[in-house]
N, C-alpha and C positions, 0 to 999 in steps of 0.2 A: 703526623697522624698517630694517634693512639691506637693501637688494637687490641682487642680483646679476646679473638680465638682463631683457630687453626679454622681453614676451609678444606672439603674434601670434595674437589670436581670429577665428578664423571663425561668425558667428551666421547658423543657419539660420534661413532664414524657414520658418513650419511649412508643410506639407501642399505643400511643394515642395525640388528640389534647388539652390536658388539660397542662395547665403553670401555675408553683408558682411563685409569683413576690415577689422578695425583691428589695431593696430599698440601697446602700451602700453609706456610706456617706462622702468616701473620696477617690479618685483616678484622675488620673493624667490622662489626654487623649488628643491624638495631634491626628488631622485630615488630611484626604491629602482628598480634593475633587477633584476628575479626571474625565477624560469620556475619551474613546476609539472612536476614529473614525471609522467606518465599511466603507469597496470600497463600497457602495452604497449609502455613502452618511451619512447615519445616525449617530448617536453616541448611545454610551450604558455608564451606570454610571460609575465608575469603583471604587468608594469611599472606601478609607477605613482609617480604625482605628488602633492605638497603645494604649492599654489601659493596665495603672497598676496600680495595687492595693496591700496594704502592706499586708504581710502575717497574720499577726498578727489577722487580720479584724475576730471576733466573728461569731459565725457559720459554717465556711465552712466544708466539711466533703470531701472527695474525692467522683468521682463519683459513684463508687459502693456504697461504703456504704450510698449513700444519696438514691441510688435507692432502697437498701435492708430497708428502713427506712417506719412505713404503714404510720405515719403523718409527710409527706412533706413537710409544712409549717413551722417547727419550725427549719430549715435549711436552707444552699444553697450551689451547686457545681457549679464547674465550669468545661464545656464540649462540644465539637464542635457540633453546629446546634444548641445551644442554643442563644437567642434575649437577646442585651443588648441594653439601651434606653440612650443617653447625659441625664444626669438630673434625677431631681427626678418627679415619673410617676406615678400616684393613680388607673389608670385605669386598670381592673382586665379581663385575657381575659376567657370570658364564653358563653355558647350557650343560646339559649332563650329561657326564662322561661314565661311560659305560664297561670298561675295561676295567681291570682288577687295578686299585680298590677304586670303587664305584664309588660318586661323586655327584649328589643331588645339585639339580639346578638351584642358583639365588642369583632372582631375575629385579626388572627393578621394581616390580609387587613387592618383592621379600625385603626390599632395602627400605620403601615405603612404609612396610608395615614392623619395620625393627628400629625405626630411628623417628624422633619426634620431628627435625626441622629438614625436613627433604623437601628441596623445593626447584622446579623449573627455571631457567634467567630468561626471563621475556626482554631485557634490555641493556645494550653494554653503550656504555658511556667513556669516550676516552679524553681525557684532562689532561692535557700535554701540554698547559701554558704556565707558565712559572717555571722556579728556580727547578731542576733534578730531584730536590728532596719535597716537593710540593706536585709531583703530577702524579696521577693515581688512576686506575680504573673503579666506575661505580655503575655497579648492576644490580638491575631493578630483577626479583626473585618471587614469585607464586606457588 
């Protein structure tokens, strides 16, 4: 597989707004920028992503067991409604911290509105048949 950039996933932990960010540092991702016309005139985005990455890639765990897991950080899964980023992304999303020094929230509004290709995974696809250096995960991104 060729790739062409770094991924930066955000995984929600469920039934709260806290995200681990990792950071992946080789996958393959083609774009289709679109927009939909609306009968009133308007349009809406309609962008999306084909994004794979080699199975091989260190850490991943399936989703359950990444959620049965108490330190989150030292993993990542992959699962719909989870934010992936074009690129590599430093910025950690958290609520504000109020104690000296004070520390404005960046929610995932502010990651949206600071990065061109932030996009949802509506679909993970696991490719597990062939040689080791041929199976790969491909998810479909909005």
């Amino acid at each position: 597989m060729r790739t062409n950039t770094a991924l930066t996933l955000y995984n929600r932990v469920p039934g709260t707004e806290t995200y681990h960010r990792t950071v992946i540092g080789r996958v393959a991702w083609e774009n289709r920028k679109a927009s939909n016309v609306l009968a009133s005139g308007g349009t809406i985005a309609a962008d999306q992503a084909a994004i794979y990455l080699p199975a091989r890639t260190p850490g991943y765990l399936s989703p359950k067991a990444w959620q049965a897991l108490a330190d989150k950080s030292t993993a990542w899964t992959l699962q719909t409604g989870d934010v992936v980023v074009k690129g590599t992304v430093t910025d950690e999303i958290h609520a504000a911290v109020v104690g000296p020094p004070a520390v404005a929230a960046f929610t995932m509004t502010d990651l949206k509105a600071k990065y061109d290709d932030v996009l949802t995974i509506t679909s993970v696809d696991v490719m597990d048949n062939g040689s080791p250096a041929m199976r790969h995960f491909q998810i479909g991104a909005r």
